[in-house]
C-alpha positions as CSV (number, residue, x, y, z in Angstrom):
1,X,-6.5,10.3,-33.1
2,X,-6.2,6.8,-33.0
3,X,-3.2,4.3,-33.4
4,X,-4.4,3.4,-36.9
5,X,-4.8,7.1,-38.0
6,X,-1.4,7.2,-37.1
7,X,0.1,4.2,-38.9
8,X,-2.3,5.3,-41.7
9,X,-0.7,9.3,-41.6
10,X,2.6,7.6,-41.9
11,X,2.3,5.3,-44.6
12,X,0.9,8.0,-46.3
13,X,3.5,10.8,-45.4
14,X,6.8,8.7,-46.0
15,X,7.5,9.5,-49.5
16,X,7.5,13.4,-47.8
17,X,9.6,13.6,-45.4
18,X,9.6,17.3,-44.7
19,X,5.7,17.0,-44.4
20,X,6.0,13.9,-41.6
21,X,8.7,15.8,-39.6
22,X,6.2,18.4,-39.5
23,X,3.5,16.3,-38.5
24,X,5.9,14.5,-35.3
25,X,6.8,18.1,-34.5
26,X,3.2,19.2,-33.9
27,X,1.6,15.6,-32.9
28,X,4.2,14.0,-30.6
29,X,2.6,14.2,-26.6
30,X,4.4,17.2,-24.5
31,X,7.0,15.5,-21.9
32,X,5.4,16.0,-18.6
33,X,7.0,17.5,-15.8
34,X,4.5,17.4,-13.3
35,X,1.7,15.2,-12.3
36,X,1.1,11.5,-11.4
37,X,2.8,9.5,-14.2
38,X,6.4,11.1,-14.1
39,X,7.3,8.6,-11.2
40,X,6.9,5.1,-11.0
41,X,7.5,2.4,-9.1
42,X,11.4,1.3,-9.3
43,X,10.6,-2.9,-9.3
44,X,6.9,-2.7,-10.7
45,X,6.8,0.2,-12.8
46,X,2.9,1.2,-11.0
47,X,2.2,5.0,-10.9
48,X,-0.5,5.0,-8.1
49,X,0.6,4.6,-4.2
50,X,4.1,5.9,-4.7
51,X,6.0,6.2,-1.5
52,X,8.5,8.9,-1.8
53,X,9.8,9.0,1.4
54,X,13.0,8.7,2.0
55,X,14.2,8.4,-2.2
56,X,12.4,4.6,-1.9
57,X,10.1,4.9,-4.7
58,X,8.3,1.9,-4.5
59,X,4.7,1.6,-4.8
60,X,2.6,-0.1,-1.5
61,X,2.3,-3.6,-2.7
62,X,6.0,-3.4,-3.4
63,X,6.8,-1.8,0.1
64,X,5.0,-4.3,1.5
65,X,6.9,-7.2,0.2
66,X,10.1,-5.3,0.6
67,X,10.2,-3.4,3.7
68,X,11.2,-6.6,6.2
69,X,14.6,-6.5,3.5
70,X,14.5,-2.7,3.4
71,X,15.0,-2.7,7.4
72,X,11.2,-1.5,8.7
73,X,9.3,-2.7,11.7
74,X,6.0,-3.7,11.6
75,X,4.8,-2.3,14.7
76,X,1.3,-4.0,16.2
């Protein structure tokens, strides 16, 4: 369904409200508790290239800026 469908469903539904709770209750996306976007990036807010360890979650490009600050090495 697309975002107008949806502005259109409520415009149409406000004047019945049991009928729009209904239709949130059985249209609104499932919270996830698993897979790639339930952690982002703490300064950019990027999903892909997450580093985990040690509780940083920061994505690379982030790391990479960061890490001198963070205390890591650069070793040649």
């Amino acid at each position: 369904m697309t975002i107008k469908n949806h502005t259109k469903v409520f415009k149409q539904l406000k004047n019945h409200p049991a009928k729009l709770e209904k239709f949130k209750k059985h249209n609104t996306p499932k919270k996830r508790t698993t897979g790639l976007n339930t952690r982002s990036c703490k300064r950019c807010g990027r999903h892909r290239g997450l580093i985990r360890s040690y509780q940083l979650l920061l994505c690379r490009q982030c790391f990479k800026e960061e890490a001198r600050k963070l205390g890591f090495a650069k070793f040649d």
